[in-house]
C-alpha positions as CSV (number, residue, x, y, z in Angstrom):
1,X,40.8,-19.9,-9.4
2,X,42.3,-16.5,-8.1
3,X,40.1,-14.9,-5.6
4,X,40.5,-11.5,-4.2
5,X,38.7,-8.9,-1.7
6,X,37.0,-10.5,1.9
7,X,36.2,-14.0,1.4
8,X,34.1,-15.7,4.2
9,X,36.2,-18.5,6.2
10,X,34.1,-21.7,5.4
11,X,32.0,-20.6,2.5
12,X,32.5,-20.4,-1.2
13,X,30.8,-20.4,-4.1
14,X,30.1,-24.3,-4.6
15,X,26.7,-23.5,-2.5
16,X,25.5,-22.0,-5.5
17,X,27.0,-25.0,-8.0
18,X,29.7,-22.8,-9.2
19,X,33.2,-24.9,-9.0
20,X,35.3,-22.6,-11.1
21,X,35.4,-19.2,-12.8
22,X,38.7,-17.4,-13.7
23,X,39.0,-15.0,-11.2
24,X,36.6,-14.1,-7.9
25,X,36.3,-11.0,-6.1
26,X,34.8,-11.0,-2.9
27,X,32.9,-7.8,-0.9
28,X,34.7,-5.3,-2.8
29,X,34.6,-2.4,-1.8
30,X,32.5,0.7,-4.0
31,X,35.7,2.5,-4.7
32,X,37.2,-0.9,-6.1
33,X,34.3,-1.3,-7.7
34,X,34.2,1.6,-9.3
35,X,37.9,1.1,-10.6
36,X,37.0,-2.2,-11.5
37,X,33.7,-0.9,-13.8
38,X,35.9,1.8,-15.1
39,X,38.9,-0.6,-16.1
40,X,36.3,-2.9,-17.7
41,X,34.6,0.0,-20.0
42,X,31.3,-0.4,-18.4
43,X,30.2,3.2,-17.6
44,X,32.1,6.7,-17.3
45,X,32.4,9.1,-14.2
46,X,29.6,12.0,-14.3
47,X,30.8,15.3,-12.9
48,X,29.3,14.8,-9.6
49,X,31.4,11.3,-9.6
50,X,28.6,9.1,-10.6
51,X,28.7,5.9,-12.2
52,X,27.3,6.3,-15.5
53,X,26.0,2.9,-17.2
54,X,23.8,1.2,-20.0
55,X,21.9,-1.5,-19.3
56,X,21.7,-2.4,-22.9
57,X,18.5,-3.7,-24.5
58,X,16.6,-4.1,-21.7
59,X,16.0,-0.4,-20.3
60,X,12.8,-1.8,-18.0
61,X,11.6,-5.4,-15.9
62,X,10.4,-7.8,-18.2
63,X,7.7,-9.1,-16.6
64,X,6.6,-11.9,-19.3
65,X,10.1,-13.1,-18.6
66,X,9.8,-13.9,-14.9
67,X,9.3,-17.6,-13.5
68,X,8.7,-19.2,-10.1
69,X,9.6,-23.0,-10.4
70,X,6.7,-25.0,-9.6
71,X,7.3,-28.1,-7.3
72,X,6.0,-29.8,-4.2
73,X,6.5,-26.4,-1.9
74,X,5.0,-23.5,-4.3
75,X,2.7,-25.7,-6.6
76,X,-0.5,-24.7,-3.9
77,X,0.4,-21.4,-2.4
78,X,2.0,-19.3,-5.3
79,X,-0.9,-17.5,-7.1
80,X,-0.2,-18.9,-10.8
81,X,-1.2,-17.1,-14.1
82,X,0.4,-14.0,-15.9
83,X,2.2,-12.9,-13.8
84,X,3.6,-16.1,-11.6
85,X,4.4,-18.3,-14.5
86,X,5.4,-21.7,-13.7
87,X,9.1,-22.9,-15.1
88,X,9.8,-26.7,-14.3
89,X,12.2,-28.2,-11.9
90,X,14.3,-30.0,-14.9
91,X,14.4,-27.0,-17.0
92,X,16.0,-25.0,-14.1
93,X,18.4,-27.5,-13.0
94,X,19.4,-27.7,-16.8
95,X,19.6,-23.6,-17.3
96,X,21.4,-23.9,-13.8
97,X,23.7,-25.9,-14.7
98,X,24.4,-24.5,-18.4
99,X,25.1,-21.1,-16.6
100,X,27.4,-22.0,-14.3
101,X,29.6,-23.8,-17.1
102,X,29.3,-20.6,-19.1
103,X,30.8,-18.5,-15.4
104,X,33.9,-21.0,-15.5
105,X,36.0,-18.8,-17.4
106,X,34.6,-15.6,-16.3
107,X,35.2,-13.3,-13.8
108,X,32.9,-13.2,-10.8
109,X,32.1,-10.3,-8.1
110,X,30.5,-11.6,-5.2
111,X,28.9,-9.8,-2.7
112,X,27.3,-10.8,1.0
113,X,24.5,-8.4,2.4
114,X,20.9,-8.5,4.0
115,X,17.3,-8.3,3.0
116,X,15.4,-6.4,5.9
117,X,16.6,-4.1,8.6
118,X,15.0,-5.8,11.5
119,X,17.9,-8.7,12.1
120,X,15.7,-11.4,13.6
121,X,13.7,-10.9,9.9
122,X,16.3,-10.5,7.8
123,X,17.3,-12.6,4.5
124,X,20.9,-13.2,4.3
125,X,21.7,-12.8,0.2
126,X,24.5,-14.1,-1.5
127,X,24.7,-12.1,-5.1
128,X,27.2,-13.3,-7.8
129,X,27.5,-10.8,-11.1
130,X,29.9,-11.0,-13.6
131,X,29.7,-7.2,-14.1
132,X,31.0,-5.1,-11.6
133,X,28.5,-2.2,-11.9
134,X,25.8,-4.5,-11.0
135,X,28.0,-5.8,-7.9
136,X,28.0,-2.1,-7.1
137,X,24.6,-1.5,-7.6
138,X,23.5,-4.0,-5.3
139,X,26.2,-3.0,-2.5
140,X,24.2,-0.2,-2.7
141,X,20.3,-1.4,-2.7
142,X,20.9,-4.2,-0.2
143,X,21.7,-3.7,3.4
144,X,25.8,-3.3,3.9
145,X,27.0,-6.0,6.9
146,X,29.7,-5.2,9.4
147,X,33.2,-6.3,8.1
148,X,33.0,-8.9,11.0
149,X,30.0,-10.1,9.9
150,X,31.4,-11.0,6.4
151,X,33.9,-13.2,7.8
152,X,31.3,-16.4,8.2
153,X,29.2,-15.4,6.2
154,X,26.2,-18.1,5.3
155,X,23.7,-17.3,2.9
156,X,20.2,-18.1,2.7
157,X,19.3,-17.3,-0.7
158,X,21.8,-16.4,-3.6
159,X,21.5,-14.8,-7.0
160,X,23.6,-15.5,-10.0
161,X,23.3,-13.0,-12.7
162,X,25.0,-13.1,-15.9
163,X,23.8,-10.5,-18.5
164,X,25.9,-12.0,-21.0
165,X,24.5,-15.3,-20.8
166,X,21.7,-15.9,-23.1
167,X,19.1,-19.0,-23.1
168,X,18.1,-20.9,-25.9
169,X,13.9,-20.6,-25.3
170,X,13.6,-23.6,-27.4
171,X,15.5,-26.1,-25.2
172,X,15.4,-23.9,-21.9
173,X,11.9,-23.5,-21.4
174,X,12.3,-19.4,-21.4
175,X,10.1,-17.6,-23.5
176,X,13.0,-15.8,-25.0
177,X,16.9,-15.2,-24.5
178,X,16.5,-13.5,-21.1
179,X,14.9,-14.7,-18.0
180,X,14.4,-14.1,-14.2
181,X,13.6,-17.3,-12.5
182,X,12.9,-18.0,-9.2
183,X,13.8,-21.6,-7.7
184,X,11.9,-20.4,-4.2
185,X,12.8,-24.5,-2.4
186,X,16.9,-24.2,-3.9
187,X,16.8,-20.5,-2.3
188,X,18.5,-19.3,-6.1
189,X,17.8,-16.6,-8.1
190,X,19.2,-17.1,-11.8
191,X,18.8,-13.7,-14.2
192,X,19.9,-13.6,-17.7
193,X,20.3,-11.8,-21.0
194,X,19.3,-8.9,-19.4
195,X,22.0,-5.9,-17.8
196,X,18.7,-4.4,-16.1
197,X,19.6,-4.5,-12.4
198,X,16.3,-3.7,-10.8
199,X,15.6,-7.6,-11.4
200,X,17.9,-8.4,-8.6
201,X,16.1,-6.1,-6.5
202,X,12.3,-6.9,-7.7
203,X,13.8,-11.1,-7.4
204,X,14.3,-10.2,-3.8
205,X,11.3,-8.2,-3.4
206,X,9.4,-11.3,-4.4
207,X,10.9,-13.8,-2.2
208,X,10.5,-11.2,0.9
209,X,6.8,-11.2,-0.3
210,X,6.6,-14.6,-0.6
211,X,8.3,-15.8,2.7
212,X,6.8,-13.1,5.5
213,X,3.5,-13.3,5.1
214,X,3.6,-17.5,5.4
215,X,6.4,-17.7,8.0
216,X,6.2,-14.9,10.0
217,X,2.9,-13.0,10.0
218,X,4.6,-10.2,8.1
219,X,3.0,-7.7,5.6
220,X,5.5,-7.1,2.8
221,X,4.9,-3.8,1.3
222,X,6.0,-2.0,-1.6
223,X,5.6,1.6,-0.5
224,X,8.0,4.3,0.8
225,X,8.3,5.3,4.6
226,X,9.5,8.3,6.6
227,X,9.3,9.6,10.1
228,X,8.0,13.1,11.6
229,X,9.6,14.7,14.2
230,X,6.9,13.5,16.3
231,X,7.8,9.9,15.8
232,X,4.8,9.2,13.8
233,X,5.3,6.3,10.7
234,X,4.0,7.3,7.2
235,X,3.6,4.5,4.4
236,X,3.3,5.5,0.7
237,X,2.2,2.7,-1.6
238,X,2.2,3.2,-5.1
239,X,4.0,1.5,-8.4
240,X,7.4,2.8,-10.1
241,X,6.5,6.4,-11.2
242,X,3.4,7.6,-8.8
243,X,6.1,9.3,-6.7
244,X,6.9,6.7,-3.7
245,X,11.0,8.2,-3.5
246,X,9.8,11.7,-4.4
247,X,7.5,12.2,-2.1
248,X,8.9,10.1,0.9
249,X,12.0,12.3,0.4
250,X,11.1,15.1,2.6
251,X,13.4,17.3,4.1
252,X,11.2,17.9,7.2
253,X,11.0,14.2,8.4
254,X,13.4,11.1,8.1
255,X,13.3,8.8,5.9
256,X,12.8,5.0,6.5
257,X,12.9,3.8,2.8
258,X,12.2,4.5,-0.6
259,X,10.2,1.5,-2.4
260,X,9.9,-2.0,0.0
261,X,8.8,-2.6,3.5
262,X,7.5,-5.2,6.1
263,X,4.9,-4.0,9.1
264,X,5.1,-6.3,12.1
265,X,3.1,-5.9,15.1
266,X,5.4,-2.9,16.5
267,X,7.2,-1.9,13.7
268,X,7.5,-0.7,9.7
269,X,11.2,-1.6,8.7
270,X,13.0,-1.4,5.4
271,X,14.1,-4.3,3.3
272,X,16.8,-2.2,1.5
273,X,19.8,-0.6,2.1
274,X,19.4,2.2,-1.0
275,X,17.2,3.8,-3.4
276,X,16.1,3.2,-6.7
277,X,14.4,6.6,-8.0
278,X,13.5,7.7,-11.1
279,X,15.5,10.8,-12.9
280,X,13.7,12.0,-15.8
281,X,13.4,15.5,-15.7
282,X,14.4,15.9,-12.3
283,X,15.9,19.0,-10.9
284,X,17.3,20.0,-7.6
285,X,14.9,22.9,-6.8
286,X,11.9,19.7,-7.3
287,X,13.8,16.9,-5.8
288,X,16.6,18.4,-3.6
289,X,17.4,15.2,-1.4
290,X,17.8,12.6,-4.9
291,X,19.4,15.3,-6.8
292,X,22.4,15.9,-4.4
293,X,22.3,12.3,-3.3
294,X,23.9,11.5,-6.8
295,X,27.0,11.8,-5.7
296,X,30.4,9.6,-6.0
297,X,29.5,6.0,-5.2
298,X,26.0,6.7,-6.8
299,X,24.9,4.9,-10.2
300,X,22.9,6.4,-12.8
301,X,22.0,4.2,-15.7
302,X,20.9,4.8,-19.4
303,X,21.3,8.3,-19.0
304,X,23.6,10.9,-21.4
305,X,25.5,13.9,-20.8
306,X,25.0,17.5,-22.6
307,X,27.3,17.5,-25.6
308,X,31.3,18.0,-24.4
309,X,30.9,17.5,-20.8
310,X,30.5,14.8,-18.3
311,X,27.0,16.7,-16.8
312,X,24.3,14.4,-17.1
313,X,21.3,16.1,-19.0
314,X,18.4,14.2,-17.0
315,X,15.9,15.7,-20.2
316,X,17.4,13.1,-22.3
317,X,15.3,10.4,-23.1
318,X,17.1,9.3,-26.2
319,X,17.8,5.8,-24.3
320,X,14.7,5.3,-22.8
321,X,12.5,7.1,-20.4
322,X,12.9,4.9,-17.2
323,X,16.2,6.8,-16.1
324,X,17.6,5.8,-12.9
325,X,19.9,6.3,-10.4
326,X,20.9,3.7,-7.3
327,X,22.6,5.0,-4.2
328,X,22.7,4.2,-0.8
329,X,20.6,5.1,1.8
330,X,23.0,7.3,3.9
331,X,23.6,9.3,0.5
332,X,20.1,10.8,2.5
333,X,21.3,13.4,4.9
334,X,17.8,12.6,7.2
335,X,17.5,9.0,6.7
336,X,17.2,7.0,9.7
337,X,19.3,4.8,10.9
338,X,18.5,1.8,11.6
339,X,16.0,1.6,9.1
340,X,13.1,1.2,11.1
341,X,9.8,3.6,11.8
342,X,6.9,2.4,14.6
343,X,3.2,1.5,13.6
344,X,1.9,4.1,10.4
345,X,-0.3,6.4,11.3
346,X,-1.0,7.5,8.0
347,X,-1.1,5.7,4.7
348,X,-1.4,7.2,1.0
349,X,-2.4,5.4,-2.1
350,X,-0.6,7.1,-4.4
351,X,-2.0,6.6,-8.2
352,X,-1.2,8.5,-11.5
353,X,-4.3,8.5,-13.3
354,X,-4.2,9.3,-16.6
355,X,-7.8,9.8,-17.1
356,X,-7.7,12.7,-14.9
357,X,-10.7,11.6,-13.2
358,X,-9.5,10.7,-9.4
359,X,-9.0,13.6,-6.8
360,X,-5.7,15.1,-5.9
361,X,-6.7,13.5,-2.3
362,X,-8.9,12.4,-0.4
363,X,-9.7,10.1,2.6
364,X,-11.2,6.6,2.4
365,X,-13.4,4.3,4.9
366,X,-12.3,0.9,5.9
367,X,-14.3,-0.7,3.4
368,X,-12.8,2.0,0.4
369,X,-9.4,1.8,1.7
370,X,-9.3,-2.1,1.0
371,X,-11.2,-2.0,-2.3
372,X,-8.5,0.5,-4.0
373,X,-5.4,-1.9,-2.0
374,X,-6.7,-4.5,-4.1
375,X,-7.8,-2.9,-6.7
376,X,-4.4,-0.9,-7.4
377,X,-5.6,1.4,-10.0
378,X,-2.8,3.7,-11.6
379,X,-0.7,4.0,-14.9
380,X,2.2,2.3,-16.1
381,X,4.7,5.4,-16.9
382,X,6.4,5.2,-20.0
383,X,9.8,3.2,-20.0
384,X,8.8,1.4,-16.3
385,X,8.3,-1.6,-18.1
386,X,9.6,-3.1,-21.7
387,X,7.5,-2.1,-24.5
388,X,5.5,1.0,-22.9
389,X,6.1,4.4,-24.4
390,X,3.2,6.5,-23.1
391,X,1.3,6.0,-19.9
392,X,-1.3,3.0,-20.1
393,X,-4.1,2.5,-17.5
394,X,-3.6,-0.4,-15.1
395,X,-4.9,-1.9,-12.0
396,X,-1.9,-3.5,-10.0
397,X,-3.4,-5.2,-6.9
398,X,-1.3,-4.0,-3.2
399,X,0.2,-1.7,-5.5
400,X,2.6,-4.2,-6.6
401,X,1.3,-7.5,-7.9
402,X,4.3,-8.3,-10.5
403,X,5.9,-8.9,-7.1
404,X,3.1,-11.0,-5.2
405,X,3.6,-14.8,-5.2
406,X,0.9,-15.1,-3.3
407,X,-3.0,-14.1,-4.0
408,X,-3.3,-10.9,-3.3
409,X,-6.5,-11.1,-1.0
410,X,-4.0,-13.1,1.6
411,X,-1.8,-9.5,2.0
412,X,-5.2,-7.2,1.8
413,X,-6.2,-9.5,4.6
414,X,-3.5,-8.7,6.8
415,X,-3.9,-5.0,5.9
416,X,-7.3,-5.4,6.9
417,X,-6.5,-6.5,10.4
418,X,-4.0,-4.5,10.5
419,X,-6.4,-1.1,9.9
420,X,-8.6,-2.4,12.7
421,X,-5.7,-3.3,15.3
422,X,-4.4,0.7,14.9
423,X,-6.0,3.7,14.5
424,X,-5.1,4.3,10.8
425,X,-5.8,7.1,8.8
426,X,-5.9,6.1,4.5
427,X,-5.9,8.6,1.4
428,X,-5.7,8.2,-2.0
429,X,-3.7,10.7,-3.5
430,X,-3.7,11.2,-7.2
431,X,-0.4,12.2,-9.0
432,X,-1.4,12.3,-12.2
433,X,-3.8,14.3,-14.4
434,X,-6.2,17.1,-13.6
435,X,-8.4,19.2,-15.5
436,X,-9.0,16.3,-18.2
437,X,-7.0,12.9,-19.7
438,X,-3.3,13.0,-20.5
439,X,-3.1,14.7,-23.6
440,X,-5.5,17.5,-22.9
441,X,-5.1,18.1,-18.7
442,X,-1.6,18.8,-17.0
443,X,0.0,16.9,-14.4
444,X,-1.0,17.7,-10.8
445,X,2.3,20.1,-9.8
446,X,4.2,18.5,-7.3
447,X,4.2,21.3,-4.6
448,X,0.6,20.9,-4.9
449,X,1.1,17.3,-4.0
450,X,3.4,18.1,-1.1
451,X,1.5,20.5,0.6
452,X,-1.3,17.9,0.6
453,X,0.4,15.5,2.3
454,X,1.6,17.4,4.8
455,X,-1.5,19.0,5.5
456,X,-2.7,15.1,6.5
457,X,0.6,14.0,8.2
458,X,-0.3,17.4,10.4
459,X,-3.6,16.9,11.3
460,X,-4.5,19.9,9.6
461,X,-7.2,18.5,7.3
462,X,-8.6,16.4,10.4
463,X,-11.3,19.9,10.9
464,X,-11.9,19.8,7.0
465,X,-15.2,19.8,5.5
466,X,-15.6,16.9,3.3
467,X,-17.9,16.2,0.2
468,X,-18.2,12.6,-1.7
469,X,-17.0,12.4,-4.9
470,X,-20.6,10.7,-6.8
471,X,-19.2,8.2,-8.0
472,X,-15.7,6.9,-6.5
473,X,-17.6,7.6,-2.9
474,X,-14.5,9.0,-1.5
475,X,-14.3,12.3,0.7
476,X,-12.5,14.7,-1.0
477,X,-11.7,17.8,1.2
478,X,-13.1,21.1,0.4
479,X,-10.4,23.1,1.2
480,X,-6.1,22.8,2.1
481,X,-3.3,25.0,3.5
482,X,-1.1,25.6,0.0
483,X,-3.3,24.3,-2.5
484,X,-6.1,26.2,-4.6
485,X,-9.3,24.7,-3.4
486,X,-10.7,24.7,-7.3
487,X,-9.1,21.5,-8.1
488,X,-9.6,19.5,-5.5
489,X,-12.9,18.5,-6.7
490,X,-11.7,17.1,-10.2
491,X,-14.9,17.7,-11.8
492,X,-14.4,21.6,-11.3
493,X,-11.1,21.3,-12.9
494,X,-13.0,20.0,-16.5
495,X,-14.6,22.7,-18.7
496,X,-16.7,20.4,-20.1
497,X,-18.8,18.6,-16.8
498,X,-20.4,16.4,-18.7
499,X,-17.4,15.2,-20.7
500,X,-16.1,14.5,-16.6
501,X,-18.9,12.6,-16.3
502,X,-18.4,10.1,-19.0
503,X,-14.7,9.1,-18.0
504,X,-15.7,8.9,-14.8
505,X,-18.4,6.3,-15.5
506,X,-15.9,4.7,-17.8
507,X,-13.1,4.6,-15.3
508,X,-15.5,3.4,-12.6
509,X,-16.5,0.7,-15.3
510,X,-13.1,-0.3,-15.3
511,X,-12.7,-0.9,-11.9
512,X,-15.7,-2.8,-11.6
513,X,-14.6,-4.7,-14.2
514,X,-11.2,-5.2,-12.9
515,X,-12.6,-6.7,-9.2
516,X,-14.9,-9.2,-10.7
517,X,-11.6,-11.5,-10.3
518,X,-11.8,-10.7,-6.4
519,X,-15.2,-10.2,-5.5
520,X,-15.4,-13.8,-4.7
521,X,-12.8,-13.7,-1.8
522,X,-14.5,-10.3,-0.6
523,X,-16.6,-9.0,2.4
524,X,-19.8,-6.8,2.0
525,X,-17.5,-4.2,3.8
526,X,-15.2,-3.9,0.9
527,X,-18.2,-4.1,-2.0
528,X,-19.6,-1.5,-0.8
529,X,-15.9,0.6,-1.3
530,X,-16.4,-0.2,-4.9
531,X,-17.6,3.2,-7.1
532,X,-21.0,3.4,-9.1
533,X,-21.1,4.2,-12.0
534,X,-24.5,4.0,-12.7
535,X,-24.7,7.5,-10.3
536,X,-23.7,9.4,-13.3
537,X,-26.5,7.9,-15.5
538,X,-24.6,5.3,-17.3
């Protein structure tokens, strides 16, 4: 076995039942890597020196395709069903196992990092790829470790992903030829079949999720946070597509993170090291900070260039529609470093609803503000996810279930006690449709957005007159600096009133319908956050 690059004094790879592999490149560094992906023909340079890649079939998360091995430490506290699905202890150890023969005559990159940029509540990672763009990508999600740090390095938890590798669902216990699974008592991640390299990222997303909470009194978000110039902590939850990178990338305050977060008793602090953002259609006049932060060292994947050049056309969609691009965290001119903000005092729901029904903004009670945290109403945006095409409705509870190993109501809990230990002001902020569904409205324009936003983080809608929506209950402002006071009533927005009405009944329908899973673990409090529907006669 040839090995190359920083290797750790006293640890190998034999923690994570690998013996042998052809050759093994440790802690690389992005310009190696980048060399080594170019020499390997896995992407191209783009004229701002970008990594160009494909992640081949699998353009999205495959959600169906994600296990948690059940056994004596997860069997009664993971929250099973559709979206925790159980794998066996024997079919791991046998998929284990089959794996690392298959990495014996392969090369290996291996790189050491952290989870979490508070160091006593960090996760010490181990990731082993056998592409080096994926080695890249994850230099540049996770947090980076000091050079000195590297030299004894000792993970806690490792992941071994091998795109190439491929189960066999009928002796593997996978539903098909790729899998994420979870082994959360071996501390090992295995992903295969699939070149999509926000698994790594969502595998330690669930783990964080899964560990804080039970060991250390943490809530693990999945929301973007920045910092005003006043010092003051703003958390934006929302699912891929509502606009948590977008609109946490502000030019007039720092930014904490783009997509993953714990809040401890004094602190909000990032889990990554980079961001993951979305690049359909984006230009540099709408998102100034992403645009120029993909840059040399930066990966941008399933994307295409305009014909005979190297500049990406970010209108292409001929691949798929979830374009991305990974880069670091200091590729952010204003992000903060360490990567760590003081207790919020403001948090936005952001949701993209498609049935143009919700208001732009608006602020929500106690009882509201936990109802729609469970609830976790929004779309899923084409290409986020395998198999969508066009926005779908979907209720996501924290914003993030896929992610949640543990019942939801145990992280709306700590939210709750959270609210009433700080003075905590909560909006929901629509990003989707306005003036009717997706189809027939338009998308809320982003400056619009913005200027909303900032008008909370400012204080400046604290003197507001407020009216309640009829049926979602909310307190939707009458009137905001920047933004044309017709549409933030959606109703108003409608030509036909009555036609609001209906899908607003129907949407309200659906969340009712949606909680009945809940309503069991919830107060009176939070009931009463829930919309009526039977307010517009239905």
């Amino acid at each position: 076995m040839q090995e190359f690059g920083l290797k750790p004094n006293q640890n190998g790879l034999e923690k994570a039942g690998i013996s042998r592999a052809k050759e093994v490149h440790w802690n690389l560094t992005p310009a190696e890597l980048v060399e080594e992906a170019l020499s390997n023909k896995e992407g191209v340079l783009t004229d701002t020196g970008a990594l160009m890649c494909d992640t081949g079939e699998f353009t999205g998360r495959s959600p169906k395709d994600r296990f948690i091995v059940k056994d004596s430490k997860t069997a009664d506290t993971v929250w099973w069903g559709d979206i925790n699905i159980p794998f066996s202890e024997e079919n791991f150890d046998f998929l284990h196992k089959k794996m690392t023969d298959f990495l014996a005559d392969k090369k290996l990159y291996v790189r050491d990092a952290y989870a979490g940029a508070l160091a006593e509540h960090r996760l010490d990672l181990r990731v082993i790829n056998t592409q080096a763009w994926q080695n890249l990508f994850c230099h540049n999600m996770f947090l980076r470790p000091e050079r000195e740090a590297l030299e004894n390095f000792n993970p806690t938890f490792t992941i071994i992903c091998a795109p190439e590798f491929k189960a066999d669902p009928a002796v593997d216990g996978t539903r098909q030829e790729n899998f994420a699974i979870l082994n959360l008592s071996k501390k090992i991640i295995l992903i295969g079949g699939t070149a999509y390299a926000g698994e790594m990222k969502k595998g330690i997303f669930s783990v964080l999720n899964y560990l804080l909470p039970q060991d250390k009194g943490i809530l693990s978000m999945h929301c973007s946070a920045n910092i005003g110039a006043e010092g003051d902590t703003a958390v934006f939850f929302g699912l891929s597509g509502t606009g948590k990178t977008t609109l946490s990338a502000d030019p007039d305050r720092e930014l904490i993170g783009d997509d993953e977060h714990g809040w401890t008793d004094k602190a909000v602090f990032n889990f990554e090291g980079g961001c993951y953002a979305k690049t359909i259609d984006i230009t540099r006049e709408n998102e100034p900070q992403i645009w120029d932060a993909i840059k040399w060292g930066a990966i941008v994947e399933n994307t295409r260039f305009f014909p005979g050049t190297r500049t990406v056309d970010y209108t292409n969609t001929s691949v798929t529609q979830n374009t991305r691009t990974a880069y670091p965290i200091y590729h952010i001119d204003n992000a903060v470093e360490p990567s760590v903000g003081g207790v919020p005092k403001n948090i936005f729901f952001l949701t993209c609803d498609a049935y143009g029904v919700l208001p732009p903004i608006s602020k929500l009670s106690k009882g509201q503000a936990m109802y729609h945290f469970i609830s976790g109403y929004t779309a899923k945006v084409a290409g986020t996810e395998a198999g969508v095409t066009e926005p779908q409705t979907a209720f996501s509870a924290c914003f993030g279930a896929p992610f949640l190993p543990l019942h939801p109501t145990q992280y709306a809990e700590m939210l709750g006690k959270k609210m009433d230990e700080n003075k905590v002001n909560v909006w929901l902020v629509n990003t989707g449709w306005s003036g009717g569904a997706y189809g027939d409205g338009s998308r809320i324009k982003l400056k619009f957005t913005r200027a909303m936003i900032t008008a909370a983080l400012k204080g400046q809608l604290e003197g507001a007159d407020f009216e309640k929506h009829p049926v979602f209950g909310v307190a939707m402002p009458t009137s905001c600096p920047g933004v044309p006071s017709e549409i933030l009533n959606p109703r108003n927005t409608w030509k036909d009133k009555e036609a609001y009405d209906a899908k607003a009944a129907k949407l309200a329908q659906s969340f009712n319908k949606n909680f009945e899973k809940f309503s069991d673990y919830a107060n009176e409090e939070i009931m009463a956050g829930a919309p009526k529907a039977a307010s517009v006669g239905v």
